[in-house]
C-alpha positions in Angstrom: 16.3 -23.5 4.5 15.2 -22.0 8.0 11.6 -20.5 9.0 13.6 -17.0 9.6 15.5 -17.3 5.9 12.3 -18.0 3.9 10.4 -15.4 5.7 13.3 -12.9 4.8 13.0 -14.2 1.2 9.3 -13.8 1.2 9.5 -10.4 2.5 12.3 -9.9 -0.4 10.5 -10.8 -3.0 7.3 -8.7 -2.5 9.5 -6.2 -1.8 10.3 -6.4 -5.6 6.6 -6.5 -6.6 5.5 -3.9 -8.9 1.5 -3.1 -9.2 -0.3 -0.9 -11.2 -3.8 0.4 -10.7 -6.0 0.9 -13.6 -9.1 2.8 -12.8 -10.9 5.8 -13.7 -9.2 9.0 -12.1 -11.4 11.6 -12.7 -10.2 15.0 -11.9 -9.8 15.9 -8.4 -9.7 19.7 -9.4 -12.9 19.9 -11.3 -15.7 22.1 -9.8 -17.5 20.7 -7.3 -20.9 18.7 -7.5 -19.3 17.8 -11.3 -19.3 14.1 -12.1 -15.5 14.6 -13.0 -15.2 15.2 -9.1 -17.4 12.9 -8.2 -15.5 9.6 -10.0 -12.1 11.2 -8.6 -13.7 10.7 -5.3 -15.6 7.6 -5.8 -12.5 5.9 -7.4 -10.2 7.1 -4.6 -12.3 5.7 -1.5 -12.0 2.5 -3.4 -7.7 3.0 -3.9 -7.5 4.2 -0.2 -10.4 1.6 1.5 -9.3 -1.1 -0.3 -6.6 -1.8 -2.7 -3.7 0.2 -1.1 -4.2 -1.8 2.3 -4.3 -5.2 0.4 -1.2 -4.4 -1.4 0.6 -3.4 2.3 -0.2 -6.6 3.7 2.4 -8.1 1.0 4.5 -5.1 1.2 3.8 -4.2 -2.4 3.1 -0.5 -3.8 0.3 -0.1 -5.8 0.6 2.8 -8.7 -2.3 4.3 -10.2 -1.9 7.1 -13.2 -2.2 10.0 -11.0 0.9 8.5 -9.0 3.4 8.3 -11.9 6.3 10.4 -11.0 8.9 12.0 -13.3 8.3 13.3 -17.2 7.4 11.9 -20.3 4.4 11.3 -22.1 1.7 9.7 -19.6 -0.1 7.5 -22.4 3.7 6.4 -22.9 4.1 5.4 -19.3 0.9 4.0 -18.6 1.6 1.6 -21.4 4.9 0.5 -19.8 3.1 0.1 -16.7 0.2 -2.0 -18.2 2.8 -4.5 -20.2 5.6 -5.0 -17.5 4.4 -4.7 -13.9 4.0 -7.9 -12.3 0.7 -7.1 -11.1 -2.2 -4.9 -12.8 -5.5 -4.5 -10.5 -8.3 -3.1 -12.6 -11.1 -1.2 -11.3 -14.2 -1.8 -13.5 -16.8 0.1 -11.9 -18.7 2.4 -14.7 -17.0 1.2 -17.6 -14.7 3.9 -18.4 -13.2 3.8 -22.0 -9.6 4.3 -21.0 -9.9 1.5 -18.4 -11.1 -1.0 -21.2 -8.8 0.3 -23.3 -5.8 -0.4 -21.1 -7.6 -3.8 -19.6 -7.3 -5.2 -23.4 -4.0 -4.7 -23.3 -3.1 -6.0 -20.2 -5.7 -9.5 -21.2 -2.6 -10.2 -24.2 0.1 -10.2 -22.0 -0.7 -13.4 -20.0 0.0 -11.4 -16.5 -1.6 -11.5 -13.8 -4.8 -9.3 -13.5 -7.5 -9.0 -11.0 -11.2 -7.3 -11.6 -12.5 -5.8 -9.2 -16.1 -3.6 -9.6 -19.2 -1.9 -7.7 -22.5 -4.0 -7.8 -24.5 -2.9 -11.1 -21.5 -0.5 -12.3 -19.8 -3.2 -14.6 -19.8 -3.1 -18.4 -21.8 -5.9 -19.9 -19.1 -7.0 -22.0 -16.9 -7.9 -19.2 -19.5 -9.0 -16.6 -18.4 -12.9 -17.6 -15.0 -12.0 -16.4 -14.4 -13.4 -13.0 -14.9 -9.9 -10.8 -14.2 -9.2 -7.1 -17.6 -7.7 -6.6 -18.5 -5.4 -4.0 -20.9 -3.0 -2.2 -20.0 0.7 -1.7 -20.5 0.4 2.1 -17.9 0.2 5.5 -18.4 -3.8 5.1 -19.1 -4.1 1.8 -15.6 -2.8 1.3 -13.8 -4.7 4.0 -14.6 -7.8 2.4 -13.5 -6.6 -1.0 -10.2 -6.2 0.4 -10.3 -9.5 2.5 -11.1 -10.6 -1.3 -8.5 -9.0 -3.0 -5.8 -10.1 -0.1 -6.6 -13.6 -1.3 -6.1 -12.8 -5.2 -3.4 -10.9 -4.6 -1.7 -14.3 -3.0 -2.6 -16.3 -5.5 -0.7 -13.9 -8.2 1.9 -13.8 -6.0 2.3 -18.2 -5.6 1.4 -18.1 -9.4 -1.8 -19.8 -9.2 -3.3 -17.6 -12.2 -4.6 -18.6 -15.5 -3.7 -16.2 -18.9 -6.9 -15.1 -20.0 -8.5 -16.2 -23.8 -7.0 -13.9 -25.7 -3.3 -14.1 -24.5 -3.7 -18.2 -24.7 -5.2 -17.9 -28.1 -1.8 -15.4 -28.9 0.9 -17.8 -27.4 -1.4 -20.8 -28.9 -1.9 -22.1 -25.7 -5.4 -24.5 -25.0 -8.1 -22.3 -24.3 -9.2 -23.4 -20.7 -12.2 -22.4 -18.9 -11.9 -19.8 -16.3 -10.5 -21.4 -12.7 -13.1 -22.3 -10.2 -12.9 -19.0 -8.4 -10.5 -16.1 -8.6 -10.9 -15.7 -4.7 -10.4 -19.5 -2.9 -9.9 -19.7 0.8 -6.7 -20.8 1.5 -6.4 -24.6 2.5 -4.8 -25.5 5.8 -1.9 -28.0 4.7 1.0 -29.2 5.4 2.9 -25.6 5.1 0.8 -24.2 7.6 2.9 -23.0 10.5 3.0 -24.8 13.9 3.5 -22.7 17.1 7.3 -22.9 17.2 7.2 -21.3 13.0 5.2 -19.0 14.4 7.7 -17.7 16.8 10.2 -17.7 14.7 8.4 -15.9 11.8 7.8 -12.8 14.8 11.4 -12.8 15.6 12.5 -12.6 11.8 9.8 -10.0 10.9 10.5 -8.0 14.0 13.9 -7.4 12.7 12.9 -6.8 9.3 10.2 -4.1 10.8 13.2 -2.4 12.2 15.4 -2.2 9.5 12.3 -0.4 7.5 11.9 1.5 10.4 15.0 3.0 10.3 14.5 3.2 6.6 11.6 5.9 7.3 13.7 7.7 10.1 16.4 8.3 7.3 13.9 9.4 4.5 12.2 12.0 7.4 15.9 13.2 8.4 16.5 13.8 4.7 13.1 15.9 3.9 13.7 17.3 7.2 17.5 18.6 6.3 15.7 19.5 2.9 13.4 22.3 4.4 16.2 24.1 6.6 18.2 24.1 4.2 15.8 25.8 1.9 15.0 28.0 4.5 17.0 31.4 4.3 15.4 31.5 0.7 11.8 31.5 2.3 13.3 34.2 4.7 13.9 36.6 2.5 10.8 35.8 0.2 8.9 36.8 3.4 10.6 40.1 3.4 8.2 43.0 3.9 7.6 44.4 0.3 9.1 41.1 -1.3 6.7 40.1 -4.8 4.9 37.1 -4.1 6.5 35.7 -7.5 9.8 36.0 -5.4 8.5 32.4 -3.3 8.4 30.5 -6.3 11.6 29.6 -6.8 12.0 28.7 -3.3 9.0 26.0 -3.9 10.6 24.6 -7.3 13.7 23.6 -5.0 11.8 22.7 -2.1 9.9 20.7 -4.3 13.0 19.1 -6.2 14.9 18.1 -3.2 11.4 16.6 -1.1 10.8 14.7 -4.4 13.0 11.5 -3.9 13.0 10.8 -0.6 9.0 11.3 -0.5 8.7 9.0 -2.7 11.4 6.8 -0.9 9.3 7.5 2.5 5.7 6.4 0.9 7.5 2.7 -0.4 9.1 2.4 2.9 5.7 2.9 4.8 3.8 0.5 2.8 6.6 -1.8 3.5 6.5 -1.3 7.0 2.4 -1.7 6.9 2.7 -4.9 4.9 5.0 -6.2 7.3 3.1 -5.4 10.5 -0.3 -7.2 8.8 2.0 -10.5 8.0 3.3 -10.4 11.5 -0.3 -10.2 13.3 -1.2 -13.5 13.4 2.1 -14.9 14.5 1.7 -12.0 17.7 -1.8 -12.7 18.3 -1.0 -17.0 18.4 1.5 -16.0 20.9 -0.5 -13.8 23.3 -2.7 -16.7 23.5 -0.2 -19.3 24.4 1.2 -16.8 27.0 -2.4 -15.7 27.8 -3.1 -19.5 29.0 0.1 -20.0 30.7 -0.1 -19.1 35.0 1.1 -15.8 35.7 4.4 -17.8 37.8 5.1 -19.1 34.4 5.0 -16.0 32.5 8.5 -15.0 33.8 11.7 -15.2 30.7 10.9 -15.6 27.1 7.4 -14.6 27.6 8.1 -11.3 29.4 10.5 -10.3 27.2 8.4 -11.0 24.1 5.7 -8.7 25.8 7.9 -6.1 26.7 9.1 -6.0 22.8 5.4 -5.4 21.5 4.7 -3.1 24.1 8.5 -1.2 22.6 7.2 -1.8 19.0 3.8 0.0 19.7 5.4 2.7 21.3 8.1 3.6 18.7 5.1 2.7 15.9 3.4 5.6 18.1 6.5 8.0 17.8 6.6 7.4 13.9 3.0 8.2 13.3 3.2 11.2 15.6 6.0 12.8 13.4 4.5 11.7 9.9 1.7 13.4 11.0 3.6 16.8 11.8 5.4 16.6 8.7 2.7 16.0 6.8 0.0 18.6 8.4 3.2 21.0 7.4 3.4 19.7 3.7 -0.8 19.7 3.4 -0.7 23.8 4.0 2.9 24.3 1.7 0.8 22.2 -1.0 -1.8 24.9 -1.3 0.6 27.6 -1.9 2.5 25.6 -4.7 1.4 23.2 -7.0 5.2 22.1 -7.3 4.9 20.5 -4.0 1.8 18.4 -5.2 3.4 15.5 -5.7 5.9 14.8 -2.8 2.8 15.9 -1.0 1.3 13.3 -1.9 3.7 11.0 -1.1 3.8 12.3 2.4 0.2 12.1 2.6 0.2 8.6 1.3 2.7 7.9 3.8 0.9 8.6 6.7 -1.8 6.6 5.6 -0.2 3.5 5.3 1.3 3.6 8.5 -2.1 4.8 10.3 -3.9 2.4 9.0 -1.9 -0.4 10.8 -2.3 1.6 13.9 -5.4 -0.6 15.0 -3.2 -3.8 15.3 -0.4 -1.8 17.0 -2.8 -0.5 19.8 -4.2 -4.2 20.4 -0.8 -5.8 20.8 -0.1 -3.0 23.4 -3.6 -3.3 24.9 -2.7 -7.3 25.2 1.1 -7.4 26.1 0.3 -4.6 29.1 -2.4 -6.6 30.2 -0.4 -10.1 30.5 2.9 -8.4 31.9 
């Protein structure tokens, strides 16, 4: 199989990877100063800081509670997610109830599961459990995410051990834990040479634009959405109009944003996922090109300058009109709380894509530099 298929399968496969978060929510609407606000904030620095752009770098979604779309009862649907997702990251810190509750049954399952916790916040029970430990500080949390990056590969390749209880369940050998649920990954004989890491840019660059074009069809969509919706805010705006009159108006906005919000926030954290795996393959080759004399530069080299130089642009252009959108959606989202959760999505969105924006300005910063 080629470099370019088994990337394209790679990319396929985490595609397909579904994650759930278990953590303590809190209540982002609680007064403020209360501890209920306090661990919604807490627990959503650690979601934002660290495990969504982990997940991105594997183009996987993570889902927390507060992110379930669609009805039912939650308890129902947590559940589900706890049992079947592939992957289930659980945040420890404070020992919520409802987190061990929903960590026990995750343990019986023999699925992958990765603890991660704040320094001095873990219950005792669980403090023997291999835990990706970490301060609440800028670098403290950077290297929990370098961390969980590594985990998350290893759960991906399969190199993961079922915990005691779901080995004493399937009668399996009780084993002791593995050496370390975050190992440095060996340099063997699938590391890529030069040439694979060439290849591997031109696959993923093709696979960035097909996402790409994936998010300009989701924005045309929510776009189309709010004109069409639009005479009915017209006439809701009419002088002497009830203010019960623009409800309606934000149930349907609301019910035609919802799918291809949702639709937009997957395609983003694809498209982030992707642009982290492609890094190192685009920084290897501005160094080759970097040490090549400037006569020499002139063909392949050129034109693989000029393409980052295109990507970074267009990544530009995206951002910019994410961020339009969602600045729009952020002041709807007060006036209606039926717009909360494509808002949400939007806002989700925009993150994702921003937060690649570092590694976008670089290659721009080196290819305009070289050309």
């Amino acid at each position: 199989m080629s470099t370019a298929a088994v990337t394209d399968k790679k990319l396929e496969e985490a595609s397909m990877t579904t994650c759930f978060v278990i953590a303590p929510i809190g209540n982002e609407h609680a007064p403020d100063g209360s501890p209920e606000l306090l661990a919604y904030e807490e627990n959503l620095e650690i979601y934002e800081k660290v495990i969504l752009p982990a997940c991105a770098k594997y183009g996987i979604v993570p889902v927390r509670a507060d992110g379930i779309a669609g009805t039912g009862e939650i308890t129902e649907q947590i559940c589900r997610h706890v049992l079947r997702d592939d992957i289930v990251i659980a945040d420890l810190t404070g020992g919520n109830a409802n987190v061990t509750y929903e960590l026990g049954i995750r343990h019986l399952t023999g699925k992958p599961i990765i603890h991660i916790g704040e320094h001095g916040q873990l219950p005792f029970d669980l403090s023997l459990i291999r835990t990706i430990m970490f301060k609440r500080s800028r670098s403290g949390l950077v290297g929990a995410r370098r961390d969980l990056e590594t985990a998350l590969k290893g759960s991906l390749d399969n190199r993961f051990e079922p915990l005691t209880p779901a080995r004493i369940l399937f009668g399996l050998p009780v084993a002791p834990l593995p050496e370390s649920a975050v190992e440095a990954e060996r340099d063997d004989l699938d590391t890529p040479g030069l040439f694979d890491r060439f290849a591997r840019v031109e696959a993923q660059a093709e696979a960035i634009g097909e996402t790409a074009e994936a998010i300009a069809g989701f924005m045309t969509v929510i776009s189309e959405a709010a004109v069409q919706i639009g005479p009915v805010m017209e006439r809701a705006a009419q002088p002497g109009t009830p203010m019960s009159a623009w409800l309606p108006a934000m149930t349907e906005l609301a019910r035609s944003m919802a799918e291809p919000a949702s639709g937009l926030r997957e395609a983003c954290t694809r498209f982030a996922g992707q642009m982290v795996e492609m890094d190192a393959a685009v920084q290897t080759a501005f160094d080759v090109i970097e040490a090549m004399p400037a006569e020499q530069r002139a063909g392949s080299p050129t034109g693989f300058l000029e393409q980052m130089i295109s990507t970074a642009e267009s990544t530009h252009e995206v951002v910019g009109v994410l961020g339009e959108v969602e600045v729009g959606m952020r002041w709807l989202v007060k006036m209606s709380r039926e717009l909360r959760v494509p808002g949400r999505d939007l806002t989700a969105a925009v993150k994702q894509v921003s937060g690649v924006m570092t590694r976008v300005a670089d290659w721009e910063r080196r290819a305009r530099a070289l050309i």
